[in-house]
C-alpha positions, 0 to 999 in steps of 0.5 A: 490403467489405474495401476499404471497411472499410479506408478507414473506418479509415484515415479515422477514425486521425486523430481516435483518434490526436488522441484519444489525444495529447488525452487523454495532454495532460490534467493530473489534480489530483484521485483516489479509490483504492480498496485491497484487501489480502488474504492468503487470494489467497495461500491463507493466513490469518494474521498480516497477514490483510487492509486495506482503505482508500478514500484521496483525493489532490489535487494543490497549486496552490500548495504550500510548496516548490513546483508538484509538491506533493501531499496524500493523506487516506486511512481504512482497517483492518488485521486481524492474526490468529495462526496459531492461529485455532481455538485459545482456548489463547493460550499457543500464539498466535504473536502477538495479535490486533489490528485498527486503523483510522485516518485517514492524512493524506500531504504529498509533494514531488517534484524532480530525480528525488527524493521526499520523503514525511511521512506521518502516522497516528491510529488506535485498536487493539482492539476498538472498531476494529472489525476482528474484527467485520468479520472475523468477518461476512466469513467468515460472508458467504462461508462458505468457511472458519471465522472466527478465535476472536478470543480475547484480542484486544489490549485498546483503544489510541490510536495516533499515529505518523509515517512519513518517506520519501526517494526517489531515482530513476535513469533507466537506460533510456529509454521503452518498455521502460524500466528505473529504479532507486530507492532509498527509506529510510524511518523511522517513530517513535510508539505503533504503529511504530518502525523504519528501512527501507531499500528497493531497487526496479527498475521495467521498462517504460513509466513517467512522471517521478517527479513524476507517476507511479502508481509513487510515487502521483503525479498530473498526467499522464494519458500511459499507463504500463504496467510491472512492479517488484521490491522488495527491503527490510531493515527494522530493527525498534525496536517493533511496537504490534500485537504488543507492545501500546501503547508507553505501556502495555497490559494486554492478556492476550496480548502478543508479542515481535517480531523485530528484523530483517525481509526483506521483498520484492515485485512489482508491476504497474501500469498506466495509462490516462488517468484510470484506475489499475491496481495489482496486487502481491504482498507477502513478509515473513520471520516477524515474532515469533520462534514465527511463519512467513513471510507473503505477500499480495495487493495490488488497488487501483483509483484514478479521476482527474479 
C-alpha cells in the first residue's frame, strides 16, 4: 500500500510541479482588496480607532512613461476618538472627534528599482461622514464595550488633499531568504494633511521585483512571495485637519493642536500565493497632540487578482 502510494505521488509531481510553474508564469492586471484597521486587536480604543477600505487597482496597457504603470481607486472610513470616550467634558478631550470617507484614486510608476506614487484624495469630515454612526452600531452589534459619546464632534468639512511618494529600493540578498533595503520620502499638501515623511523599511525573505510585488501594492506576477518588513519613520507635521479642523476655516466647538514631530514604526507580513494577497501589520505612533499617549494598530487585508 505504501509502495503504491509512493509511485501515485511520484506519478502525479510532474503535473503539481507544471501546476506550479503555470500558475507562477500567469501575469495579473486586475485586483480587489479588502482592508480592515482596528486598534481594539491592540486592546485599545482611542485615537486612530479603526478604517475600512475596498480599493481596486488595474494595471495600464498603455501608460505615460511606460508598461509598469498602475491605477488604484479606492473608498474608505477612518474613525478618530479621544481617550475620553465616556466623557461629555470636552475640555479634558486629547483631541476631537472626527470621521472621514473618501474616494483615493492612485497612479504609480515603477522602474530600475524605483517607485514613483501620486496619489489623490476627496473626502468630507463630520457628521455626514458617517463614521460615528457606524461606530456606534458597531459596538451595540458585538456588545463588548461601550460605544464612545461622540460629543462635539468636528463640525461638516470638505477635504481634498494630495500625497506624493518616491521609492527606492536595494537588493542585499538574493531569494529565498532575501533581504532589501528601501528608503521612501513622502509629501503631502491640502485641507486634511500636510506634512514630510521620511521612511526606512527592510524586507526578509522571498520577494518579487519592485515593479510587481505585494510589498509595494504591484501587480503582474502571481510567483509566490512570503516575507516580513520592519519600518522606521519620522514624519514632520505642518497641519492635521482631523485635529485642527478644516485648514480654510472650522467652527467646530473642540479643535486641538497636534504635535510637530512623529515617530512612527512597523511590521508586516505578507504573502502570496497565486492570485491571493495576505497582509497582516501592526502599526506604532508616538502621541500625536501634546495631552495624548502613543497608539498601535492592527492592519488585516485580503486582496484577489485576476
Amino acid at each position: 500500500m505504501k509502495f503504491s502510494l509512493t509511485l501515485l505521488l511520484l506519478g502525479l509531481l510532474p503535473y503539481l510541479v507544471q501546476s506550479q510553474q503555470s500558475n507562477d508564469a500567469k501575469l495579473y492586471s486586475h485586483q480587489l482588496q479588502l482592508r480592515h484597521d482596528n486598534d481594539f486587536f491592540a486592546l485599545t480604543d482611542r485615537y486612530y480607532s479603526s478604517g475600512l477600505f475596498v480599493a481596486y487597482q488595474r494595471k495600464l496597457e498603455r501608460g505615460v512613461f511606460g508598461a509598469k504603470e498602475q491605477l488604484g481607486y479606492k473608498i474608505g472610513q477612518e474613525v478618530y476618538t479621544p481617550s475620553q470616550t465616556q466623557s461629555t467634558n470636552t475640555n479634558v478631550f486629547d483631541r476631537p472627534y472626527a470621521g472621514l470617507s473618501g474616494i483615493w484614486l492612485t497612479w504609480s510608476t515603477s522602474q530600475d528599482k524605483q517607485l514613483l506614487e501620486v496619489e489623490s484624495l476627496l473626502g468630507i469630515a463630520g457628521p455626514s461622514s458617517g463614521a460615528g454612526g457606524l461606530q456606534r452600531w458597531y459596538h451595540k452589534a458585538i456588545a463588548i464595550s461601550d460605544s464612545p459619546i461622540w460629543t462635539d464632534e468636528l463640525e461638516d468639512s470638505f477635504h481634498a488633499n494630495l500625497y506624493l511618494t518616491y521609492t527606492k529600493e536595494w537588493k542585499l540578498a538574493p531569494n529565498p531568504f532575501g533581504v532589501r533595503f528601501a528608503v521612501r520620502p513622502k509629501f503631502a499638501l491640502g485641507s486634511r494633511d500636510i506634512y514630510t515623511d521620511a521612511e526606512a523599511i527592510f524586507h526578509f525573505g522571498r520577494r518579487n521585483p519592485m515593479e510587481n510585488s505585494i510589498a509595494y501594492n504591484r501587480l503582474g506576477s502571481g510567483k509566490k512571495e512570503i516575507y516580513f518588513a520592519l519600518r522606521f519613520a519620522y514624519r514632520q507635521v505642518f497641519y492635521n485637519g482631523l485635529i485642527e479642523g478644516n485648514l480654510f476655516g472650522d467652527n467646530s466647538p473642540v479643535l486641538g493642536v497636534p504635535k510637530n514631530s512623529l515617530l512612527r514604526l512597523g511590521f508586516d507580513f505578507n504573502h502570496r500565493f497565486g492570485v491571493h494577497d495576505y497582509r497582516f501589520g501592526i502599526r506604532y505612533n508616538s502621541p500625536e497632540t501634546p495631552s495624548s499617549k502613543s497608539h498601535a494598530h492592527i492592519v488585516l487585508a485580503y486582496g484577489r487578482s485576476w
